[in-house]
N, C-alpha and C positions, 0 to 999 in steps of 0.2 A: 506626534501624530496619533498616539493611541493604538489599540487595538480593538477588534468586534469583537462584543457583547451585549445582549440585553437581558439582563437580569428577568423583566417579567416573562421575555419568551424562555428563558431557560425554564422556570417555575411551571406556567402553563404545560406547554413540552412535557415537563418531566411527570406531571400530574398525570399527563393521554398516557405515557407508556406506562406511569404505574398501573394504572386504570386496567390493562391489559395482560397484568402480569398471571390472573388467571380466568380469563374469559376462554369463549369457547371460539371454534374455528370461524363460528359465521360473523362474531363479533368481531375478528382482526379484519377477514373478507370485508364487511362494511365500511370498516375504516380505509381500507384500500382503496376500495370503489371511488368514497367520496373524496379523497386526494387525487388520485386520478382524475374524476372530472373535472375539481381541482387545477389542476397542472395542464390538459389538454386546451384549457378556457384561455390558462396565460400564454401557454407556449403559441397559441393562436392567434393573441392579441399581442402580442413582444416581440414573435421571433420571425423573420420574413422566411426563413429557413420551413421552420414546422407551418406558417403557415399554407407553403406551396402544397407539404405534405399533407395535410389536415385539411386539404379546400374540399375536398369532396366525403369527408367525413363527419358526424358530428360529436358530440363532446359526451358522447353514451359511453363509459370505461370497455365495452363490449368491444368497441370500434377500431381497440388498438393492434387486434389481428392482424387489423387491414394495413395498419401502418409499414412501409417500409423503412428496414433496419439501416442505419447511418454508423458507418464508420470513422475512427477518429480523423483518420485524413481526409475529410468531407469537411467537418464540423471547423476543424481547424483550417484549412483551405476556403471558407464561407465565413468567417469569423464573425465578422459585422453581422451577419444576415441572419447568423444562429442566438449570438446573446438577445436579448431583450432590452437593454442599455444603452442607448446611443455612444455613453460617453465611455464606454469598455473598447479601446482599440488596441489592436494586438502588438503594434510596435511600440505602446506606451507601456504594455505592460511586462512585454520583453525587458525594456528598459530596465520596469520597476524590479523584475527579477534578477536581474543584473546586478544588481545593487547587494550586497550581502548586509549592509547596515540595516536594512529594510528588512529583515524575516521579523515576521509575528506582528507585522506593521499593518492599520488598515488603508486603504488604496481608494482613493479618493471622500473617504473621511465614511466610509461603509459596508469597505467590500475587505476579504480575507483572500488572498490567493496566493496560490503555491504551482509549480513545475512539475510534470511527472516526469519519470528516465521516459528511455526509450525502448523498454524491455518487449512493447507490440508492436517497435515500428516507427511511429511516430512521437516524440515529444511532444507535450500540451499542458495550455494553459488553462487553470481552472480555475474559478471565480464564485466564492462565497457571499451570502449577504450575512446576516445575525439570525436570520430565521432558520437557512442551513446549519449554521454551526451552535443555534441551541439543540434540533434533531441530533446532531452528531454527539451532544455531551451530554444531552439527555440518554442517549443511547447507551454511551459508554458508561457513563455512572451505573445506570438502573440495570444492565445488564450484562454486564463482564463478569459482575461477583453476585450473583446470585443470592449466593448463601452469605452475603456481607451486605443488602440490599438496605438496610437503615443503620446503618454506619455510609453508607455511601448518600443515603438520602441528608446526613448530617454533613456529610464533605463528598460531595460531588466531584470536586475536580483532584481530588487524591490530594490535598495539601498537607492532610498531617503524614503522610507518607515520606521519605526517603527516595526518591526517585530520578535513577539512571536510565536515559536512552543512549542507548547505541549502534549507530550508523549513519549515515552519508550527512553530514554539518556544514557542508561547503555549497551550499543551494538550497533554493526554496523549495524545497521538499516538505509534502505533506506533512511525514511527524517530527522532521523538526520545528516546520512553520510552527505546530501545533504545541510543542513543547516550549517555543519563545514565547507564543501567544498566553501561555499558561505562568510562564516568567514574568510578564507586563503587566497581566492583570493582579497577580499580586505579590509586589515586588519583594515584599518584608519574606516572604516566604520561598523567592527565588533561590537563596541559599542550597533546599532542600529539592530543588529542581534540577537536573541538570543531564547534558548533551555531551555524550565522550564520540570523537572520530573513530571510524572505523577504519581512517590511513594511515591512523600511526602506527607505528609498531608494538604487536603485541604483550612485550614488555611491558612496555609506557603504559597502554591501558591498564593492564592489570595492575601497575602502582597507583594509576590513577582513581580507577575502583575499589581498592584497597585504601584508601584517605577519604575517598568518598562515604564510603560502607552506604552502600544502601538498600533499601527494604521491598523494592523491586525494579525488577531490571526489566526493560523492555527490547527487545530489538528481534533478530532474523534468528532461523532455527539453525545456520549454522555458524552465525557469532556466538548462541548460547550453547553449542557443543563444544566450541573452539573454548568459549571462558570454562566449561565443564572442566575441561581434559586440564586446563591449568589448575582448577581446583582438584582432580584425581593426584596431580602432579606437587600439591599442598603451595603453589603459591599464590593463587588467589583465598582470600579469607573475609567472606562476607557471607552476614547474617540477613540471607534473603528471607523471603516469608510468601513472594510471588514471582512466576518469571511469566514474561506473556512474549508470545512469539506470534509473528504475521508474516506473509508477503513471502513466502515461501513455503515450499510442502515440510510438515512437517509428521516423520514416522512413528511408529510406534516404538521401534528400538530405539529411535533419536530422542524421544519424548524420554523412554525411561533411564538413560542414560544420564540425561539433563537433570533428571529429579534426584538419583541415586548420588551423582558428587554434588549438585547445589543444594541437597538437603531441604526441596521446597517444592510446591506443585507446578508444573506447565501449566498455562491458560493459553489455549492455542485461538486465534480468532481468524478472520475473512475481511480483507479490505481494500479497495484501492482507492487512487487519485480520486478517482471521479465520484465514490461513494467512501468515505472514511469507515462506515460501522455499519457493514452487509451482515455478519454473522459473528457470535461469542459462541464461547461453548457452556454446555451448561454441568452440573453437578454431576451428569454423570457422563460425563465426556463429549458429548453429540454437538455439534456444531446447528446452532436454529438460525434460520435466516429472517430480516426483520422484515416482514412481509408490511406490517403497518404503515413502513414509510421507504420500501421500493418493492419493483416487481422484477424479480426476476426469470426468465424461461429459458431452458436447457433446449435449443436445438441441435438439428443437424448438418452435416454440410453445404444443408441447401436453407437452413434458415427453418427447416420445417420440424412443430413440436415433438421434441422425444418423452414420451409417455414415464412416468416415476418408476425408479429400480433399475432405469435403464443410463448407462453413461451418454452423457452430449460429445456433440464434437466442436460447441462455442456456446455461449449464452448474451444473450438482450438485453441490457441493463437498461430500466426505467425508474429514475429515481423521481420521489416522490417527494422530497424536502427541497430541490432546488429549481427555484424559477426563473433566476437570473440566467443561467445557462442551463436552459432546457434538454434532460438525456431523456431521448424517447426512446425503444428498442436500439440501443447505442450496443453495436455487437465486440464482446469481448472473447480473448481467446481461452480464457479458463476454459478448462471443461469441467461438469461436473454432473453426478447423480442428485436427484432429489428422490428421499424415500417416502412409501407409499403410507408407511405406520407412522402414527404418533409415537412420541419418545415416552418411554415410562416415567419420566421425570415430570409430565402433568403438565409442560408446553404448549401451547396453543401454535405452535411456528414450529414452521416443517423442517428436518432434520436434513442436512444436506453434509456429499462427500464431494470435496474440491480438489482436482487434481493442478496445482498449480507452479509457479517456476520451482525447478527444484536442477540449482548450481552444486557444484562441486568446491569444496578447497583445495587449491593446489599446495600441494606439500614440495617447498626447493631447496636446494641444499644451500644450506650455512655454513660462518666459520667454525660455530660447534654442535653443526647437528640444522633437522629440518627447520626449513621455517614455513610458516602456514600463508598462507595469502587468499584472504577472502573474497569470494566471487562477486557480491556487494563491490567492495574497496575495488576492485580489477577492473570492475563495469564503472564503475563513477568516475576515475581514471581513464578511461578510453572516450566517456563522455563530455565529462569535464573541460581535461585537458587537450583531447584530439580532436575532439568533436562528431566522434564517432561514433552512431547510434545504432548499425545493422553489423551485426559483427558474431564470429563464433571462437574462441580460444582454448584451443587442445593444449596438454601437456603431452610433449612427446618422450621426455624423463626428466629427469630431477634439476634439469641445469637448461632445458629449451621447450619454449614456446610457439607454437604454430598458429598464426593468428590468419583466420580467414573472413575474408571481406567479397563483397557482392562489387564492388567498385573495380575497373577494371582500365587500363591505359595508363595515361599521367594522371589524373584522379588516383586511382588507385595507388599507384609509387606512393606520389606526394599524402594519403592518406596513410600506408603502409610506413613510410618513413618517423610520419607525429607517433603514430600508436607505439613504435619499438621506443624508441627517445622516452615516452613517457611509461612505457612500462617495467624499460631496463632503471631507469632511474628509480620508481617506486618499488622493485624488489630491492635494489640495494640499500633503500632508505630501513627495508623491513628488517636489513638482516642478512640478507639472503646473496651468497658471491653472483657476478656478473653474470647475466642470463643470455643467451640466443632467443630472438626470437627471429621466425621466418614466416614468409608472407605466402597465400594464396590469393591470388588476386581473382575477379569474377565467377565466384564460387557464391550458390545460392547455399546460403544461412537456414539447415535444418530445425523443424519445430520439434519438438518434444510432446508426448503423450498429454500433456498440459496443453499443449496448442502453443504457447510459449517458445520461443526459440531455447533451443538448447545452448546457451551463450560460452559457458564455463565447464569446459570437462576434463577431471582428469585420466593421468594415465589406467588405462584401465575402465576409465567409464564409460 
């Protein structure tokens, strides 16, 4: 079947964001504007969804104030009504993601699409064309490495790299779709690609990384403390040169923890399902947000603008590269600051702090000592295999688990029953002697300063 690509829009693409790498503020602004009109003309004309929204507006980028903000369980609940696609139906492509043969595969001979968890609530399906996913690798190439920016313009997709991802392989998940996809396109060079589980035990991975040897690891900021502490402990042994972390908060002691045993820089970034490449950091640490090709706004509880310097209590995401599935102020539950000063690094893209999921590792007892269980691996397991997406998991010590659930009755049991079955099973696979776990049934699931549920905590957290 192939996967998407198109060569000339990568090119083109990649030319705009060179173009911009140092123009001034009103220059990225213009470019905004005109994608926005952009996007408001298609979502207008595609989507029955936006265009109920959009009937009494016009396609002036001014206009999107007015727009009211759609939540995933709208967009997903309206499916038909929100793509632009006739032929995108949601039980077909349930199907297609069902399929694990099928990651990095394109979907009806055009589209790219992947699954998110259920970390806001709802699971969703998201849908690429080629025009989206040159944005996305235009972005990544020209802007993750900054200070490597024609080295990267000669390999764009990092092939003469060495490159391990690690975490959740068992689904159509954004970066691993993304990592197959990058496998397919060029197969001679897959060797030097590759996807480690974050369910096996971390043992295994680290032999497995260690045969691997690779020259940067990608994954979550607490698989790369967890591989740290095995390299503090001298049995991981690779010759990184980069680690990039996402999709978790990621601290300042955790950052330099990570550099001091992996012997190499954190590249911390910003991204999810629905936008893969919101924010890199740049050379001197500041996370810029790609305003060129989305808009993002820091509200308040009530949806309304919180002014720069000041923290949100959610943010609007409108992205500006995808017109198959039109996000217009799609409200997310990051929170975040966007500051008021330019960065001294000579950025034209505004500097932003993200307060986002930030899990716990559980540390259980073993037959010779702790064993770690990652909050990643523990959520993809309750997802996966139970099918459980609203959920909160305390450590209550070293040997029990208190899992709480919003589900309540026989629902609840019968939920309460899959989740222990499959989480006693995957600590003992880890390592880890036979665990308790006990149930809270019709307990409302706490968010966290992130907005984020606070899913994974441990003793103590």
């Amino acid at each position: 079947m192939g996967t998407v690509f198109d060569p000339f829009l990568l090119a083109s693409t990649t030319a705009e964001v060179l173009s911009l790498a140092h123009a001034n503020e009103a220059s990225v602004a213009r470019w905004q504007r005109d994608r926005l009109r952009y996007l408001l003309a298609a979502a207008r004309r595609g989507s029955a969804l936006y265009r109920e929204r959009l009937a009494h507006l016009s396609d002036d980028p001014d206009t999107i104030a007015h727009v009211a903000p759609v939540s995933r369980d709208e967009l997903m609940g309206r499916f038909s009504e929100w793509v632009t696609d006739p032929q995108l139906v949601l039980s077909e492509l349930q199907a297609f993601t069902a399929d694990p043969s099928r990651v990095g595969q394109s979907y009806l001979g055009r589209y790219l699409v992947w699954e998110s968890s259920g970390t806001s609530g709802v699971p969703g399906i998201f849908v690429q064309d080629a025009r989206a996913m040159a944005v996305y690798d235009a972005l990544e190439a020209m802007r993750r490495s900054p200070d490597q920016r024609m080295r990267r313009w000669l390999d764009p997709l990092y092939l003469s790299e060495r490159m391990a991802f690690v975490g959740a392989n068992d689904g159509h998940f954004a970066s691993f779709v993304s990592v197959e996809r990058l496998r397919q396109l060029q197969p001679w060079l897959a060797p030097s690609l590759r996807s480690f589980s974050i369910l096996q035990p971390v043992d295994a991975l680290v032999d497995a990384l260690n045969a691997f040897t690779p020259t940067v690891l990608a994954s979550y900021p607490t698989v790369a403390l967890l591989l740290a502490e095995q390299a503090e402990r001298g049995r991981l042994k690779v010759g990184l040169r980069e680690v990039w972390t996402g999709g978790e908060t990621l601290s300042p002691a955790v950052r330099q923890r990570i550099e001091a045993a992996l012997g190499c820089r954190v590249r911390n970034s910003y991204g999810t399902s629905e936008f893969l490449a919101m924010a890199w950091e740049c050379e001197a640490g500041q996370l810029h947000l790609n305003t060129d090709w989305l808009l993002l706004e820091p509200v308040d509880e009530y949806n309304r603008p919180v002014p720069p310097g000041q923290p949100s209590s959610g943010v609007l995401l409108t992205s500006l590269a995808n017109t198959v599935q039109p996000l217009i102020r799609y409200a997310m539950g990051d929170r975040m600051t966007m500051h008021p000063d330019r960065c001294g690094c000579g950025s034209p893209f505004p500097v932003i702090d993200v307060q986002g999921r930030r899990d716990d590792i559980l540390r259980m007892r073993g037959l010779t000592g702790d064993v770690a269980l990652l909050p990643l691996a523990l959520s993809t397991v309750l997802e996966e295999q139970a099918g459980v997406f609203d959920f909160q998991l305390l450590q209550r010590d070293d040997s029990t688990l208190v899992l709480r659930l919003p589900l309540a009755g026989h629902a609840g049991r019968e939920a309460l029953k899959c989740c222990r079955a499959a989480l006693q099973s995957f600590a003992v696979a880890q390592g880890a002697l036979p665990i308790r776990v006990l149930g809270e049934l019709g307990q409302v699931v706490p968010r966290g300063r992130s907005g984020k549920a606070c899913r994974i905590v441990a003793k103590g957290g």
